[in-house]
Each structure stands twice: as structure tokens, then as C-alpha cells.
C-alpha distance (Angstrom), angle and dihedral (degrees) to the residues before:
residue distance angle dihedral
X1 . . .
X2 3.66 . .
X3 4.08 114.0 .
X4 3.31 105.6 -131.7
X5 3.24 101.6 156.7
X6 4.04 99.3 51.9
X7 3.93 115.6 142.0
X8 3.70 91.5 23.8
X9 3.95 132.3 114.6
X10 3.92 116.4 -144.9
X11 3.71 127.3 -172.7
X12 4.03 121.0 -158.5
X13 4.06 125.6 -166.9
X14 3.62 119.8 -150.3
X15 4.01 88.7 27.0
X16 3.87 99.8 149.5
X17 4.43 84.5 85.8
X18 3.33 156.9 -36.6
X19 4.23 110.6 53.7
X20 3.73 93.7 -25.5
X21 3.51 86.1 65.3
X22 3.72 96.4 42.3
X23 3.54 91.6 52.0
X24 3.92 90.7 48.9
X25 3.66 87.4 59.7
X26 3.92 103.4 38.3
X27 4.13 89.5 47.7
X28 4.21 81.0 46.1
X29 3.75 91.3 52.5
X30 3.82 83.9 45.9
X31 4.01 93.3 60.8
X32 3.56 96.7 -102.4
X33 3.88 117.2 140.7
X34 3.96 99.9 -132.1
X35 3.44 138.9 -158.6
X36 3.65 123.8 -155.6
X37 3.76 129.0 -151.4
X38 3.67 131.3 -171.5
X39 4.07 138.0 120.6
X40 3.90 94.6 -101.1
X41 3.65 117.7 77.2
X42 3.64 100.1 -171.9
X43 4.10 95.1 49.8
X44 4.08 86.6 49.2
X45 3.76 85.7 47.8
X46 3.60 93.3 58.1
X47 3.57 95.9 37.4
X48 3.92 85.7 49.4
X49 4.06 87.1 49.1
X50 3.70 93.3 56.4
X51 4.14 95.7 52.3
X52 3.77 83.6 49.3
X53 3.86 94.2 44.6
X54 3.82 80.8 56.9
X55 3.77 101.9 56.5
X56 3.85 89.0 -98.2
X57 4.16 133.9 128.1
X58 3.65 109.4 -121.9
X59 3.98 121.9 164.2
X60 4.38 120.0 -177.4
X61 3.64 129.3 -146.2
X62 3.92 111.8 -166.3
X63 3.90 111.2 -142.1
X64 3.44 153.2 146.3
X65 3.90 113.9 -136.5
X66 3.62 93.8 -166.2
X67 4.10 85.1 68.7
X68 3.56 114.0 65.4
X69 3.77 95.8 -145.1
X70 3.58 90.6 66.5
X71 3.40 90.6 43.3
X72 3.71 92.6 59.1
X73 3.81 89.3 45.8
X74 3.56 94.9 58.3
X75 3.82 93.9 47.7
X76 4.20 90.9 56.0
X77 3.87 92.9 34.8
X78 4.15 89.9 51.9
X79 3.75 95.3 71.7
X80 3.86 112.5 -160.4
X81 4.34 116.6 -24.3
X82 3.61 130.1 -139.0
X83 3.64 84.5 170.5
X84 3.81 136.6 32.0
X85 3.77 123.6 177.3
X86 3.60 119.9 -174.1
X87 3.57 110.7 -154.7
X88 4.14 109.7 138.4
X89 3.59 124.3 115.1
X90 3.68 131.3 163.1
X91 4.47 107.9 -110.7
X92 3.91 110.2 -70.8
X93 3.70 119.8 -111.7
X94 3.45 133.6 -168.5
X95 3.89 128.7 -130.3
X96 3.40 146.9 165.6
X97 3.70 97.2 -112.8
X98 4.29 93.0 -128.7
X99 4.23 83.1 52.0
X100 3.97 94.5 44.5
X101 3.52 118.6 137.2
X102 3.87 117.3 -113.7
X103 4.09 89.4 -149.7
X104 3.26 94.7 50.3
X105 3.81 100.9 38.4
X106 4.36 82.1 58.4
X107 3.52 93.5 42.5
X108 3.75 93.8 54.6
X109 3.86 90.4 52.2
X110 3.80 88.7 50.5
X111 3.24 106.8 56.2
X112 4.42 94.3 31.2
X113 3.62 98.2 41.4
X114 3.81 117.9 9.9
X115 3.77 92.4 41.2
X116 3.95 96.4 51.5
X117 3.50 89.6 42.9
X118 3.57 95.1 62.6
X119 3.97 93.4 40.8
X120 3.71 85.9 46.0
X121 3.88 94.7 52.8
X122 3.71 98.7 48.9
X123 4.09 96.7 38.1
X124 3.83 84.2 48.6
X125 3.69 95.2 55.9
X126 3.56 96.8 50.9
X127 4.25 83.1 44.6
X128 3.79 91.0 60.3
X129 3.81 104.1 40.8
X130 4.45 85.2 55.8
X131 3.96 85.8 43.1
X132 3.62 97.6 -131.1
X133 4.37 128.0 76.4
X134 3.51 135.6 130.1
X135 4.07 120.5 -150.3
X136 3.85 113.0 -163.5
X137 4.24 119.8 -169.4
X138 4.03 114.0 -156.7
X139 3.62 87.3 -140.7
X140 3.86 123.2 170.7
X141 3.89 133.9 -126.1
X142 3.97 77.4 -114.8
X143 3.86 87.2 80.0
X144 3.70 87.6 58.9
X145 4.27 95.9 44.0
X146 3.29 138.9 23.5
X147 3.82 118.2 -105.9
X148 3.87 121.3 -164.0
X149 3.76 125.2 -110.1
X150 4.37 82.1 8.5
X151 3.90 96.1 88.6
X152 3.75 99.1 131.2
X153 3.85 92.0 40.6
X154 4.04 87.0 48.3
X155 3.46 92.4 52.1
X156 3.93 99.1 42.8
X157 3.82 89.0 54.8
X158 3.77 99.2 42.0
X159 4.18 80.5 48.3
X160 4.46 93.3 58.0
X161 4.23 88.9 46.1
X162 3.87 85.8 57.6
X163 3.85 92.5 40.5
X164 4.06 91.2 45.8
X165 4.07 86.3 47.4
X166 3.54 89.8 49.4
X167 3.95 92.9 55.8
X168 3.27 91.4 38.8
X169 3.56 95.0 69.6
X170 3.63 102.5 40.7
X171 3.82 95.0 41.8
X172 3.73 96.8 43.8
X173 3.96 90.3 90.5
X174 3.88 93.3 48.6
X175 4.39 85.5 56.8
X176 3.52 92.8 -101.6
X177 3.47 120.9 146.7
X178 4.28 123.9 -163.9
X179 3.25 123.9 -179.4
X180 4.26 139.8 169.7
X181 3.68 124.8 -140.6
X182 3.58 117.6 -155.9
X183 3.77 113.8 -153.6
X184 4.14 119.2 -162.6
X185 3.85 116.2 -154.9
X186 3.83 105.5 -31.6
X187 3.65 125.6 -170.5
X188 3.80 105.5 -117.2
X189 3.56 105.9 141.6
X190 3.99 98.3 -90.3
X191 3.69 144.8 104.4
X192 3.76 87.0 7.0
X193 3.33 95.9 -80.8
X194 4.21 103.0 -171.5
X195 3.85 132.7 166.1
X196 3.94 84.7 -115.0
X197 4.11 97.3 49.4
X198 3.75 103.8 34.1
X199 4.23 112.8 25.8
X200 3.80 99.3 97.1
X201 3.79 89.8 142.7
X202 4.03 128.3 95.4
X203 3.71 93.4 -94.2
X204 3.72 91.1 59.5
X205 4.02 95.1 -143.1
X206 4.28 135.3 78.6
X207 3.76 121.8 -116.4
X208 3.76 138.8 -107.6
X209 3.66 122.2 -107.3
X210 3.55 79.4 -126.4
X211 3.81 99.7 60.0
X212 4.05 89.0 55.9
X213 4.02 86.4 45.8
X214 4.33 87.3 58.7
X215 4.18 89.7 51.1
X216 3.99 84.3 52.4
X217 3.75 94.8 47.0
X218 3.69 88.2 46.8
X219 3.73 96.9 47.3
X220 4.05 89.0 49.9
X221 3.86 88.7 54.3
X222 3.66 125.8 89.5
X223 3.66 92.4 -119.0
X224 3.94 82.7 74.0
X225 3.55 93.9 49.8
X226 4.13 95.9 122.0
X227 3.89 86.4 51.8
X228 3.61 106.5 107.7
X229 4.29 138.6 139.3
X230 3.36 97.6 13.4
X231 3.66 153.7 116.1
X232 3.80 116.3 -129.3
X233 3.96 122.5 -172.5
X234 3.70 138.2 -123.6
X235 3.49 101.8 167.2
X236 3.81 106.3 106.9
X237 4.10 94.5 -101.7
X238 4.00 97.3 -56.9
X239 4.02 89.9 128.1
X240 3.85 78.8 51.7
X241 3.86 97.9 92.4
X242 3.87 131.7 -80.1
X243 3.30 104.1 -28.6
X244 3.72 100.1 180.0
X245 3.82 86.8 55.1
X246 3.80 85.1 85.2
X247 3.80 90.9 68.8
X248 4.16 83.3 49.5
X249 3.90 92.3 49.0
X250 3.89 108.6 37.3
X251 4.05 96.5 79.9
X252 3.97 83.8 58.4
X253 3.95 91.6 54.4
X254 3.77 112.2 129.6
X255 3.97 84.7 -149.1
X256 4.11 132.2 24.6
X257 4.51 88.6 -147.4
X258 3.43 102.9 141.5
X259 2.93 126.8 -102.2
């Protein structure tokens, strides 16, 4: 594997599992120095342990973004970015949106949009004054649609693509790069996520934490370096269109050659 990312410093929320972790490890493998972030010191410590295992550089900072303490700590323990990947979020739950809860429904905002924001603003400063950063946002193809008894999670995604469009266009000049990433259903472990209960797209199966974590390394890279303001997928082709207007359409087919 090609080091593209050699000389350059990296920071990942939400690194303890799941993509962030992934993406810790693939931007690793990719010579970046990274720093993890999530509440759990032990799961960053083994996450941190495998990078190192690997012949990578891997540093942890143990916080909780919903406390802005830790927050603060984080931002004067970073040092300088290259590379900032938001990827925290507090644990998804589902309600019915007349039953949600109003604790919740703040706490959700906190830690996906307030939170980043704040990271985003001071790790973007330091970005434009050297002339050269890239911010990435693990957004979710729930940004894009609306997803029943999901309205607060909907709305905090759909909120970071307009804040990374936003700095996108008035950091572009300063060689600043931001960027959101819009996973489908991934398999990470959680809300039993399964080829048979959550592939509704054309390719019929979910993704791999890891296949989100090669976009990310890609959109770090140089060879992404006219990839700005937008919202690229990883979701299989859901955001494609209907795709369960196929099953509504077939019987009308004029001919059954497959495909």
C-alpha cells in the first residue's frame, strides 16, 4: 500500500469502533500520525494498540464531546491537523417523532452538530493559516432522506452537510478542503444491521466499516484535491432513486432479459 498520507497528522472522533475506527486504521496504514478520540479509554487503547501493532503512529485522547471541558482539552491536546474526521455521535435511538425525547433530541445535536462545529472552527483556523487541511463529516444518507422514527438523527446530519458546504466555500481560497461522507447501512455491530434486514439498495448487501474508511483515505489524499462542498455516498446506490420501485415496475416490463 501506497503512503499517501506520510508527514501528515489526522485526528478521528468516535475512534473507539465502528468507521471511526476503520478510518483510524486505514489513514494509519496510509502514514498518517493519528489521533483518536472517543469517551472510552480502554476501547481507544486497543484500537491505538492495533495501529501500533501495525508499524503505525497512533496517539488517544479520552473525552466526552457532550462536556465542554473535554472538548476544550481535545482542541489544545490535538496539536496542529492535516486531517480531521468527524465521526462521534451519541447511540441512535428510535422514536416515534410525537413520543421523542426532549433530552435526547438536545443531546444528539450536541454532540453531532454543536460539538463538530466547535472542533471544526478551531482545527480549521489553524488549517488555513499553514494553507493546506482537509475536514471530512461521517454523514449519513439520512441527511439526504427522511427516515421514520430517526427525525432528530435526520436532521443533525442534514445540519453538518450544510455546515461542511458552508466552510467549504469560504475556506476554499485559504487551501482548505471539507468534505461529507454519507454512509448507507454499514455493518458495525449495531441495530442488527444484516444483508437480509437492511440491503434495500441495487447491490443487495450492507457495507464494511472498512469500505467507508477507503473513501476517507482517498478524500485526505492529494489525488482528491478538487473534491470540495459536497456530499459523497457510500451507501450501495440507495440515494440513487427509488429503488423499491423496481419491484412496482417489473410486471409492466415489455421483456423479462435479464438484467
Amino acid at each position: 500500500m501506497t503512503a499517501t498520507l506520510e508527514g501528515r497528522r489526522a485526528l478521528i472522533t468516535g475512534a473507539s469502533r465502528g468507521i471511526g475506527a476503520a478510518i483510524a486504521r486505514r489513514l494509519a496504514a496510509e502514514g498518517a500520525q493519528v489521533v483518536l478520540v472517543a469517551r472510552t479509554a480502554e476501547a481507544l487503547a486497543g484500537v491505538a494498540g492495533d495501529i501500533r501493532g501495525a508499524g503505525g503512529a497512533a496517539s488517544t485522547i479520552a473525552a466526552d464531546l457532550g462536556i465542554r471541558l473535554d472538548l476544550d482539552r481535545v482542541i489544545a491536546e490535538a496539536g496542529p491537523l492535516d486531517i480531521f474526521v468527524n465521526n462521534a455521535a451519541v447511540a441512535q435511538r428510535f422514536y416515534r417523532f410525537t413520543e421523542f425525547d426532549e433530552s435526547y433530541w438536545r443531546s444528539v445535536f450536541e454532540v453531532g452538530v454543536s460539538a463538530p462545529a466547535l472542533l471544526m472552527r478551531a482545527f480549521a483556523r489553524g488549517m488555513a493559516e499553514r494553507g493546506r487541511g482537509v475536514v471530512i463529516n461521517i454523514s449519513s444518507m439520512a441527511g439526504s432522506i427522511g427516515l421514520p422514527f430517526l427525525a432528530h438523527y435526520c436532521a443533525a446530519k442534514a445540519a453538518m452537510d450544510m455546515v461542511i458546504r458552508s466552510m467549504a466555500l469560504e475556506l476554499g481560497r485559504h487551501g482548505v478542503r471539507a468534505v461529507s461522507i454519507a454512509p448507507g447501512a454499514i455493518d458495525t455491530g449495531h441495530h442488527g444491521v444484516s444483508n437480509e434486514k437492511a440491503a434495500d439498495n441495487p447491490l443487495g448487501r450492507v457495507g464494511d466499516p472498512e469500505e467507508v474508511a477507503a473513501l476517507a483515505a482517498y478524500l485526505a489524499s492529494d489525488e482528491a484535491q478538487f473534491i470540495s462542498g459536497g456530499v459523497v455516498a457510500c451507501d450501495g446506490g440507495a440515494l440513487a432513486g427509488n429503488f423499491g420501485a423496481i419491484r412496482l415496475f417489473e410486471p409492466y416490463l415489455t421483456s423479462n432479459t435479464e438484467p
